[in-house]
Each structure stands twice: as structure tokens, then as C-alpha cells.
C-alpha positions as CSV (number, residue, x, y, z in Angstrom):
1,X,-3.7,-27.8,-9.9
2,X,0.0,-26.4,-9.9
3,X,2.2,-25.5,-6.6
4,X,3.6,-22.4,-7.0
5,X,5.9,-20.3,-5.1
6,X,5.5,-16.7,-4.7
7,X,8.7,-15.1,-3.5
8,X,8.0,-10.8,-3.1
9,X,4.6,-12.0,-1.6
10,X,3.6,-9.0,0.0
11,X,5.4,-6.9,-3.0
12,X,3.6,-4.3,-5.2
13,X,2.8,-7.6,-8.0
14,X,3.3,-10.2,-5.6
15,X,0.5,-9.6,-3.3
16,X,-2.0,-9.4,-6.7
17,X,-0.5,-12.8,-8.2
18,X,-1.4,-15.0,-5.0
19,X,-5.0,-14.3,-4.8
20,X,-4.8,-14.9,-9.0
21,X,-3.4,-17.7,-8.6
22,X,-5.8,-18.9,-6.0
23,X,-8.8,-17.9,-7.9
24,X,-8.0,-20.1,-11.0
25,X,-7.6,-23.4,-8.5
26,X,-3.9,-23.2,-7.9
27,X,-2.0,-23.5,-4.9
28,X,0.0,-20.4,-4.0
29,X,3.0,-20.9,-1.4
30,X,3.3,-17.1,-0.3
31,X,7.3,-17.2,0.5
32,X,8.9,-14.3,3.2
33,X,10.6,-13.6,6.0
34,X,7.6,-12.5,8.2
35,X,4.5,-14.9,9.2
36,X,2.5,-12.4,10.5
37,X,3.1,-10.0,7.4
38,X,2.4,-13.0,5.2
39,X,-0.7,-14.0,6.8
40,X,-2.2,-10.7,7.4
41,X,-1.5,-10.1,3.7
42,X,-2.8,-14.1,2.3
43,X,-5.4,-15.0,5.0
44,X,-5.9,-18.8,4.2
45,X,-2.6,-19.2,2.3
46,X,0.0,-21.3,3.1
47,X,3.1,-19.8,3.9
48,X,7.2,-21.2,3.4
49,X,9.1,-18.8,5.6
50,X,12.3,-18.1,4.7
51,X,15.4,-15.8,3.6
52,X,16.7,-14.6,0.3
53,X,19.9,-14.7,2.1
54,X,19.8,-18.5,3.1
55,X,20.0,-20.9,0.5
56,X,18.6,-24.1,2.8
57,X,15.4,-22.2,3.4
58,X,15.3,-21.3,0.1
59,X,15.4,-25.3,-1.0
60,X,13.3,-26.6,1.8
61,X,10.6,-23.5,0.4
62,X,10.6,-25.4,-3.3
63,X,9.8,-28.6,-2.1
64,X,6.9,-30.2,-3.9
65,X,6.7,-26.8,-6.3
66,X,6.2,-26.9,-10.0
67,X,6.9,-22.9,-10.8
68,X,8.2,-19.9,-9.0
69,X,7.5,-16.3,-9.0
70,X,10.6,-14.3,-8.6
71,X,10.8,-10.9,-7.2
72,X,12.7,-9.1,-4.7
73,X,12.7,-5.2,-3.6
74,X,15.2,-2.8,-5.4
75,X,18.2,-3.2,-3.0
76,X,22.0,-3.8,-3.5
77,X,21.8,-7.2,-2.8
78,X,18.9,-8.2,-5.7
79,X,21.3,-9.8,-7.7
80,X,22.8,-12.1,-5.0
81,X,18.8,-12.9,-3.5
82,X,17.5,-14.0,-6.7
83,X,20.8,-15.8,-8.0
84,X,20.0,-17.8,-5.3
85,X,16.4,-18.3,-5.6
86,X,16.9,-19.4,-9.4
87,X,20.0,-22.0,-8.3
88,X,17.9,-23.6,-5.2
89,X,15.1,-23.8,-8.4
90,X,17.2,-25.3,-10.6
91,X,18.5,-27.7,-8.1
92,X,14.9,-28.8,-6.9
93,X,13.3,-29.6,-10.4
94,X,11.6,-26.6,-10.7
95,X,9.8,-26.6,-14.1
96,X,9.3,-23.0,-14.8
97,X,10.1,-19.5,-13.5
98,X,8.5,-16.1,-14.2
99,X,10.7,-13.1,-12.8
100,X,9.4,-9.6,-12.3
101,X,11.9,-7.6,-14.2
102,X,11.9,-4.1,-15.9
103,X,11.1,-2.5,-19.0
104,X,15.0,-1.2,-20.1
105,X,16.8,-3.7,-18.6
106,X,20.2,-3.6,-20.1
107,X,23.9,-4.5,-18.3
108,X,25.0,-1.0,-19.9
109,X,22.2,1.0,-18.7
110,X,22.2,4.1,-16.6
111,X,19.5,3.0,-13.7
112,X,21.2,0.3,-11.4
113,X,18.0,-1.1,-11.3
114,X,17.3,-1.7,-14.5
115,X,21.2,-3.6,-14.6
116,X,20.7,-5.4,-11.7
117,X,17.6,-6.9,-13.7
118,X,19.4,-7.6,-16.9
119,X,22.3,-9.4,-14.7
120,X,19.5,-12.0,-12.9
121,X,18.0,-12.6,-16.4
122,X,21.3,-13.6,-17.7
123,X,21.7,-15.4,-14.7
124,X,18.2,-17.2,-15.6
125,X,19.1,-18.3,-19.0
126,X,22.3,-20.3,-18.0
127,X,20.5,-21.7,-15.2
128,X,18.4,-24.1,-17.7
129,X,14.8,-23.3,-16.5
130,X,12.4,-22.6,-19.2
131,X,11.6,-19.2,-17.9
132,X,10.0,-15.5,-19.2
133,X,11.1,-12.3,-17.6
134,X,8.4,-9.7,-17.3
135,X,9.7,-6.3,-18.0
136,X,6.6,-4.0,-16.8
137,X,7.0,-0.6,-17.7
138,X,6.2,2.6,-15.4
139,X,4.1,1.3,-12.9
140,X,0.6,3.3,-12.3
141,X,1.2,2.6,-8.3
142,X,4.2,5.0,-8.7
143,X,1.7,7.6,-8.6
144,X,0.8,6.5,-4.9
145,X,4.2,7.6,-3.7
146,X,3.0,11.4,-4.8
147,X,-0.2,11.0,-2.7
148,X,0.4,13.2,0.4
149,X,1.2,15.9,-2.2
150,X,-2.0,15.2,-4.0
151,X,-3.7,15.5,-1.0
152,X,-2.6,18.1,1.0
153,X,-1.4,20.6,-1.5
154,X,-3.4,19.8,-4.7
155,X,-0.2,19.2,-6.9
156,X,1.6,16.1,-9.0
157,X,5.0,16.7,-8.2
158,X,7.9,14.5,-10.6
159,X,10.9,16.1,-12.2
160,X,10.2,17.9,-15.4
161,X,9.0,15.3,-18.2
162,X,6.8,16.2,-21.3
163,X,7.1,13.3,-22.4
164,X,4.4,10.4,-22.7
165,X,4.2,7.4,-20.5
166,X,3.0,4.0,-21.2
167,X,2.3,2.8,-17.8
168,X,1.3,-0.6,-16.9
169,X,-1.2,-1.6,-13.9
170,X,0.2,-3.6,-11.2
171,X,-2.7,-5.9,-11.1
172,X,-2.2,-6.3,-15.2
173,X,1.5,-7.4,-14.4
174,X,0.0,-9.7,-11.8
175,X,-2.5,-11.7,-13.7
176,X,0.2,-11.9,-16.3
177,X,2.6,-13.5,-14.3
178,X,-0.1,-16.0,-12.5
179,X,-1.5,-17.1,-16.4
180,X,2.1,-17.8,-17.3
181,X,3.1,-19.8,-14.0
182,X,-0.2,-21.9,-14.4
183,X,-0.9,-22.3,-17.8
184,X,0.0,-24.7,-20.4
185,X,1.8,-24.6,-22.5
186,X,4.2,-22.3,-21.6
187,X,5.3,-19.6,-24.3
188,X,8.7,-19.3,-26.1
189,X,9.2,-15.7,-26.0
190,X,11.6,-15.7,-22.9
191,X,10.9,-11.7,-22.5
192,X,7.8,-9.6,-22.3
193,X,7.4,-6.0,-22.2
194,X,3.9,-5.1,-20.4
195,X,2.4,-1.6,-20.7
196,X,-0.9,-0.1,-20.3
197,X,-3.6,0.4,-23.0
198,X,-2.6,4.4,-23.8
199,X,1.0,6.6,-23.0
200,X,-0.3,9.8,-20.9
201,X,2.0,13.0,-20.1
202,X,2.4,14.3,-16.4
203,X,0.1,16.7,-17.0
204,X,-2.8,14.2,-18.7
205,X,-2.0,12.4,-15.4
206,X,-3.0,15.5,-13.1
207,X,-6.2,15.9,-15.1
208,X,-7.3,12.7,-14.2
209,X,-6.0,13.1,-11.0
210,X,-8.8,16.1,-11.1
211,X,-11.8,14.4,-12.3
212,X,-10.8,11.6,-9.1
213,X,-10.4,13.8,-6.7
214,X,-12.9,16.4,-7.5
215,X,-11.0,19.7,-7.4
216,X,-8.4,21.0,-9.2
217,X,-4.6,19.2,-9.4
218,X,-1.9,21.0,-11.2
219,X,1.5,18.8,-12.5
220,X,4.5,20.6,-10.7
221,X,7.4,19.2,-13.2
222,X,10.5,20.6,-10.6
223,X,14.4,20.4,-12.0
224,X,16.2,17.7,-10.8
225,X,17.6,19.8,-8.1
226,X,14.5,20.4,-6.5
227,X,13.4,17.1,-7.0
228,X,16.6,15.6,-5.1
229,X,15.9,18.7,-2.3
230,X,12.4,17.2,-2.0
231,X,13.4,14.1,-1.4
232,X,15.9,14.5,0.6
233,X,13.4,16.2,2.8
234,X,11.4,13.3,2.6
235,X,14.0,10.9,3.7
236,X,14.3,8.9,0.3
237,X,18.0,7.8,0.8
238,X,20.8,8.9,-1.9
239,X,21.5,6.2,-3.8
240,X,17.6,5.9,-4.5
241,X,16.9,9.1,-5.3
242,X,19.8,8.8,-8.2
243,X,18.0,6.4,-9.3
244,X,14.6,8.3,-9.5
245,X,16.7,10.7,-11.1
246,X,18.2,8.2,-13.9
247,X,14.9,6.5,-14.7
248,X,13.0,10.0,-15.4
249,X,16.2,11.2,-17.5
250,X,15.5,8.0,-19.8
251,X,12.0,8.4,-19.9
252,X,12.5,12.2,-21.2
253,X,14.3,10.5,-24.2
254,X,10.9,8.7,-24.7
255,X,12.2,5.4,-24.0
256,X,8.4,4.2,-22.1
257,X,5.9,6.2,-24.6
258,X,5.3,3.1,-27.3
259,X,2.2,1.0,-26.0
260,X,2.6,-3.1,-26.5
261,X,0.1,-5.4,-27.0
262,X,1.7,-8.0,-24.3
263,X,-1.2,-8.0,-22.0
264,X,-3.9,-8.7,-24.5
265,X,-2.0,-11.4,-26.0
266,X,-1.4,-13.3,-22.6
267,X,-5.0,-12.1,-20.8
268,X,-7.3,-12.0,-23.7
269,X,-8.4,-8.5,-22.7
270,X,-6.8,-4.8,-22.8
271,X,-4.7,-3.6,-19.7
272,X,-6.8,-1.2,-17.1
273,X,-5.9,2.6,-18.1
274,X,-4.4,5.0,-15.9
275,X,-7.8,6.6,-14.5
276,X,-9.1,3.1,-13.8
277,X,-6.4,2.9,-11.2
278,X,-6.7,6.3,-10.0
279,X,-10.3,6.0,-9.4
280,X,-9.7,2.1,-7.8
281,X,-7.9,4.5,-5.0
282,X,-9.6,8.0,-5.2
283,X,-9.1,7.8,-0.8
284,X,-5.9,8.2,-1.5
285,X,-5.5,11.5,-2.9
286,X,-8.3,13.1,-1.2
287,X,-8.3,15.2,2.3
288,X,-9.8,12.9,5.2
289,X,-12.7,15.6,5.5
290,X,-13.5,15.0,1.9
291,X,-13.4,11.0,2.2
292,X,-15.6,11.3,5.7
293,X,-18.1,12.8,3.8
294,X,-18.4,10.9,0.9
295,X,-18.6,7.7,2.9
């Protein structure tokens, strides 16, 4: 049985890889700011509160751990929060670290994100820990964030894209992650780029957004000034709707339409497609009326 630290605990991946973990007879440490969020999200799991931002809770959190998890939300200080989590790691005898990256991390890239990654894997190698970085590509819970849309006014709205997309489930990422942070021994390849079993266009996406939600869904590809209007109108701050912006602009290019075989080599099994996770949260995209009756 391995101690491992899950840091992003209550993240997108992070809340899939302590469960994983705990179902193969590890023992997760679910790492946060917020007790009550932890526990309400890990009921039964132990918890090492702490900040990102405070390097002595970050070493008094690795005590008696054998691998960390390493994630952190998209904000300006990523770099700085998991710099630190990799030092205090490094400093405590950590054996092995698996960080939650992104497929296209490059220094010179357009998407801050995506730099911000490449600069904490660089980061990782000097630090000395035998480590992989996951680089997930376009995440199917991406499609949650167009739900209210879905719902209310039967459309898929995203900025014009014709282009296909490999995208990756987040409980694939998951029990990617929890296999590498448990299991022995631990592989050489220091980066892995995760996808889902098929690429599918916007519009493939709102025809299975159909067959889940029983009635028809039409893809509403907007130009990027309708999309930053939108959002805008939605409250999505600036900076992050730049972003949006960038990351669609380099998937137009076709950068995320090649498939890999990463999860089948580490799992033994194919990723889940795109309509798997669509019908794992068919609520979500359907009027309260139509879930009502259904149940």
C-alpha cells in the first residue's frame, strides 16, 4: 500500500484519482485549502490541509508520502504553486510525481496555459524526481461549461472549428494518473499525451448531444467576436476568455485531431468515447421538466 498525495483534490481529475486510488488499496491524502470542501468531496479520506502559497504546509502535507499528484487551477500563479509543491517533494524524499499537464505544452506557445505547463515540467526535470507529465488533450467535461445553452436553447455554442477533436475523458486521465502513482515499476517515458478513442467535429458532438438529450441540438460555431461578447455576458473574465480564444485558434490548425494510444498502453483498455460521457450526464443538458419525468 502506497501514501499518496493528491494536491487539486476536488479538481476536474483530482476528485476521480482519490477514489482510484482508494479502490486499488492505496492510501490517498486529499490535499486543500478547505476541510469541509475536502470532506464533502472524499467522505472517509484523510485530509492534509494546506496552501499552495505556503511552503511549511506544503512539507508538513508530504510527510510519510511516497508519490504526489500535482495539479492546480489555471491561474497566474500556477507556476509559483506547483514550483513549490515539486521543491517541498523533493526536499521530503518523495519518490515519484505525476503532474496534470496539457496536450501542447510548449514555452513558445500561444495559450498561457499551455506555457505555464511547459515552465513547471521544466521545473520538474531539474528537480530530480523520477516523474511523467500527463498532457490530456481537450477534455470531454469542457462540454459541461456549454450546458445551460444545451438546455435552455437547444444549441452547442464554441467559436467556429471544423476541425476534429481527440478528446480525452476526465475519468481516463484519472485512472491514468492513480496506475502510474501506485504501480511498479514506474515507466521511463517522462511525457504522455492522453486522448480519447475517436476525434469528433463540433457538429458530430451536437448529434450526440441529440441522441442524449432526446430532441434536436444544432452546433452554433460563432466568430470569435461573438464568442468574446458571449462571454463577456457570462462573466468569464478577459484574460480567460483570450485564452478560450487561443486554444480553439490552435485547434483549427488541427493540432488535437490525431488519436494516441496512451490510455490503452497504461489501463489495458480503450478510453470512454465522447457519447459515453455525454450519456454518464444526460441531466445535464436536459430541461428540469424533461429530467422530472424521466425519473
Amino acid at each position: 500500500m502506497k501514501t499518496i498525495l493528491v494536491t487539486g483534490a476536488t479538481g476536474t481529475i483530482g476528485r476521480h484519482v482519490v477514489p482510484a486510488l482508494a479502490h486499488h488499496g492505496h492510501r490517498p491524502l486529499a490535499f486543500g485549502r478547505d476541510p469541509q470542501r475536502l470532506a464533502a468531496t472524499h467522505p472517509g479520506i484523510q485530509a492534509r490541509v494546506g496552501d499552495f502559497g505556503d511552503p511549511e504546509t506544503l512539507r508538513a502535507a508530504m510527510t510519510g508520502v511516497d508519490s504526489v499528484f500535482l495539479a492546480s487551477p489555471n491561474t497566474p500563479d500556477q507556476v509559483q504553486h506547483e514550483c513549490a509543491v515539486i521543491d517541498a517533494a523533493a526536499a521530503c524524499g518523495v519518490r515519484r510525481i505525476v503532474k496534470l499537464s496539457a496536450r501542447g505544452a510548449d514555452e513558445t506557445s500561444p495559450v498561457a496555459f499551455w506555457q505555464w505547463h511547459a515552465a513547471i515540467e521544466s521545473h520538474l526535470e531539474r528537480s530530480g524526481v523520477p516523474y511523467v507529465a500527463l498532457r490530456p488533450g481537450f477534455s470531454m467535461a469542457n462540454v459541461l461549461g456549454h450546458a445551460d445553452q444545451v438546455r435552455d436553447h437547444d444549441i452547442l455554442p464554441a467559436p467556429a472549428l471544423a476541425t476534429p477533436v481527440a478528446m480525452v475523458h476526465p475519468a481516463d486521465v484519472a485512472e491514468v494518473a492513480a496506475h502510474l502513482l501506485a504501480t511498479d515499476p514506474f515507466p521511463t517515458e517522462r511525457v504522455l499525451e492522453l486522448t480519447g478513442p475517436q476525434a469528433v467535429t463540433f457538429t458530430q458532438l451536437a448529434e450526440l448531444l441529440t441522441d442524449v438529450a432526446a430532441r434536436p441540438i444544432a452546433y452554433a460555431g460563432g466568430t470569435d467576436d461573438q464568442v468574446r461578447q458571449s462571454l463577456d455576458q457570462r462573466g468569464v473574465p478577459a484574460f480567460v476568455t483570450d485564452q478560450i480564444l487561443a486554444i480553439f485558434d490552435q485547434l483549427r490548425t488541427g493540432a488535437q485531431a490525431a488519436t494516441t494510444s496512451a490510455v490503452t498502453d497504461v489501463l489495458g483498455r480503450p478510453g470512454r468515447p465522447v457519447g459515453a460521457f455525454l450519456a454518464e450526464n444526460a441531466a445535464a443538458f436536459k430541461p428540469a421538466r424533461q429530467t422530472r419525468s424521466a425519473s
